[in-house]
C-alpha positions as a printed NumPy array, in Angstrom:
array([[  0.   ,   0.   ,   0.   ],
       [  0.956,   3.622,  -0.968],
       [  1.006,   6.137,   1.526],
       [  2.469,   9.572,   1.291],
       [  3.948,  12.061,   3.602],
       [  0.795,  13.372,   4.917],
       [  0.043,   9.927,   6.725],
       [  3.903,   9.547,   7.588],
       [  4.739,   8.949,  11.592],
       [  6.633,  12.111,  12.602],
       [ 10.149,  10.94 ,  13.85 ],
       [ 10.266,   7.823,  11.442],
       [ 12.728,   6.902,   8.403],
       [ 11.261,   6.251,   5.379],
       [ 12.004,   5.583,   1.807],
       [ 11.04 ,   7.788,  -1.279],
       [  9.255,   5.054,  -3.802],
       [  7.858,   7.969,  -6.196],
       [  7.001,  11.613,  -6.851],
       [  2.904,  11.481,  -8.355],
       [  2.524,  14.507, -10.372],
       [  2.415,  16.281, -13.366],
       [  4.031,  19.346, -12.102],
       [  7.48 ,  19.122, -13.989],
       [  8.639,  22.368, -12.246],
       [  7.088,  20.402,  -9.036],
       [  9.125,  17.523,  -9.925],
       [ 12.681,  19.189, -10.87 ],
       [ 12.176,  21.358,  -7.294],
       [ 11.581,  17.971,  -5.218],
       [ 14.943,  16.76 ,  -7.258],
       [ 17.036,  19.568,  -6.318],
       [ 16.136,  18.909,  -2.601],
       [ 17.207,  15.251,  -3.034],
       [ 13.496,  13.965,  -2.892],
       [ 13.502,  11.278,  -5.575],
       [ 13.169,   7.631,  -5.536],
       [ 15.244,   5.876,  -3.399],
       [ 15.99 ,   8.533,  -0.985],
       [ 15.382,   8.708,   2.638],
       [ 13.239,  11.1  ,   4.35 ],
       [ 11.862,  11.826,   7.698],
       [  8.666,  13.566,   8.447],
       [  9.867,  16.065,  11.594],
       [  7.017,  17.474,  12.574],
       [  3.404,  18.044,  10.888],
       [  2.045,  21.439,  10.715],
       [ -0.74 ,  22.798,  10.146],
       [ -1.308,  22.941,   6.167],
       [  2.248,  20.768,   5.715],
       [  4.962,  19.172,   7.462],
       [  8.706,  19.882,   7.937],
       [ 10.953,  17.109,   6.28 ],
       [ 14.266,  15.818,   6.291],
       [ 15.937,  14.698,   2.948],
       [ 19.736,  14.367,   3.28 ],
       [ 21.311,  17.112,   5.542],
       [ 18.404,  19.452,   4.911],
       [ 14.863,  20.804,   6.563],
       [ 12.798,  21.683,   4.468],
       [  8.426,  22.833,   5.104],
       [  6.515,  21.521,   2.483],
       [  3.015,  22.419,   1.863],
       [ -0.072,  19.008,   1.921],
       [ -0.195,  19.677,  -1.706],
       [  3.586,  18.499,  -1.994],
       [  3.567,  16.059,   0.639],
       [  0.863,  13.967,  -1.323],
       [  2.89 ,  13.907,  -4.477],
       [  5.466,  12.115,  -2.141],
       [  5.06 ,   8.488,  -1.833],
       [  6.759,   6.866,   1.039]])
């Protein structure tokens, strides 16, 4: 089952399996942060309209709208 990092458990490792959507600017942005398949990320906190993730050495706050393209 795919879930994405809106359901993720804040303080857990997980692995990026895909990005899900057509945004190609989306997509390239997510890339540059080290989001892609394959990676790990950790969900550090949820907020309230997004989260605050970990990908490599870097925090980053992502909006819901990005954090369901994520799949984990």
């Amino acid at each position: 089952m795919n879930m994405n990092l809106n359901s993720a458990n804040i303080g857990e490792n997980y692995i990026v399996k895909d990005v899900q959507t057509e945004d190609e600017e989306l997509k390239a942005f997510l890339f540059s942060l080290g989001c892609y398949s394959g990676e790990p990320i950790t969900v550090l906190s949820q907020l309230k309209g997004g989260c605050v993730v970990s990908i490599k050495n870097g925090r980053y706050n992502i909006d819901q709208g990005i954090a369901q393209a994520v799949l984990i």
